[in-house]
Structures are given as C-alpha cells and as structure tokens.
C-alpha positions in Angstrom: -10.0 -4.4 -12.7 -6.4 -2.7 -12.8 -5.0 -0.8 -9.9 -1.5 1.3 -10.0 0.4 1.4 -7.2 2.8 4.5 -7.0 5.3 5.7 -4.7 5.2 9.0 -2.8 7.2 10.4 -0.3 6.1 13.0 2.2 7.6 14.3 5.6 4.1 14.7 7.1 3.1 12.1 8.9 -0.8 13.5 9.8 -3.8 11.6 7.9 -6.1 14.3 6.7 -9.6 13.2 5.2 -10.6 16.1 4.0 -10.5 15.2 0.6 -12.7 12.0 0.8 -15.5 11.5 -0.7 -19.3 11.1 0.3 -19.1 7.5 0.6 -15.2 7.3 1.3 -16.3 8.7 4.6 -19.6 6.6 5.2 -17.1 3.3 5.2 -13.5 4.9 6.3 -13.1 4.8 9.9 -10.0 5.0 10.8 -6.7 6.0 8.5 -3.2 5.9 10.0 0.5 5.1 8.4 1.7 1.7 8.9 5.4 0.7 9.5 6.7 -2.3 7.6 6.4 -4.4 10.8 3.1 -3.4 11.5 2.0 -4.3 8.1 4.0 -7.5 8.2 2.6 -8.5 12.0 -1.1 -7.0 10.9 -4.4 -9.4 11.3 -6.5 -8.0 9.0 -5.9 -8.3 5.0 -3.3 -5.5 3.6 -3.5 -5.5 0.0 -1.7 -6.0 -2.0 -1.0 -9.3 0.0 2.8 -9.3 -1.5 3.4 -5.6 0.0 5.8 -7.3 2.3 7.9 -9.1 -0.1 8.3 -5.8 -2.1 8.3 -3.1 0.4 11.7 -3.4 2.2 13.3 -2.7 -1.0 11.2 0.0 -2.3 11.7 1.6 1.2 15.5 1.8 0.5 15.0 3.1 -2.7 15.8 0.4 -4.6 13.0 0.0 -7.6 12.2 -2.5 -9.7 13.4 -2.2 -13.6 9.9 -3.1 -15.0 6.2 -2.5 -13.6 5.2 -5.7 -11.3 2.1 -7.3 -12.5 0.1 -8.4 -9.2 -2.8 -11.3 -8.7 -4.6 -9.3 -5.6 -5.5 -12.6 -4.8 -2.6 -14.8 -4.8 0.5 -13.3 -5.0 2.8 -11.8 -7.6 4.7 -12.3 -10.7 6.8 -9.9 -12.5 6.6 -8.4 -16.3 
C-alpha cells in the first residue's frame, strides 16, 4: 500500500463531512483539527506515528528537499 501525504493550508477551521462517503460515514464519528500538542500528548494511534518528528518544521514552512519514505509501522527514513 502507498499513501501521499500533502500539505494544505486553509483559514477555515470548520470540519465539514459532506463529502464523505457511504461507509466514510458508517465508521467516522467524530472529525476535528488537532494542534501539534494535541497530537503529540494524544492516546490513541495518529498515523503516521512520526507526524511529530516532522510536523514542527513543516508547520514553519520549512520542507523537506526530497519526498520522505514512511514505515506506517515503525517509523521513518528519508529518500
């Protein structure tokens, strides 16, 4: 399996799931924005686990130079 992960920006902050699908909707039940501390300080499993590491930097606009290759299941190493 191979997931992209891509950055967007908006200055909306309201979750809208109106464009879920059928069984997006049977399973979703509850969608909100996370802060970075809230994803760092969260129980539950945020995948990718290694947002964390990356985050802060993407947050400040500050990109990597190549695609980052992620093991959803371990960690992270780069291209």
């Amino acid at each position: 399996m191979e997931e992209q992960f891509i950055v967007c920006k908006t200055k909306k902050s309201d979750v809208n799931p109106a464009g879920l699908n059928s069984w997006e909707k049977s399973v979703i039940k509850k969608m909100k924005w996370f802060c970075l501390q809230e994803i760092k300080d969260c129980p539950e499993i945020i995948y990718p686990i290694v947002l964390p590491k990356y985050l802060p930097d993407i947050l400040a606009g500050k990109y990597p130079k190549e695609p980052i290759e992620l093991d959803m299941s371990s960690g992270a190493r780069e291209l």
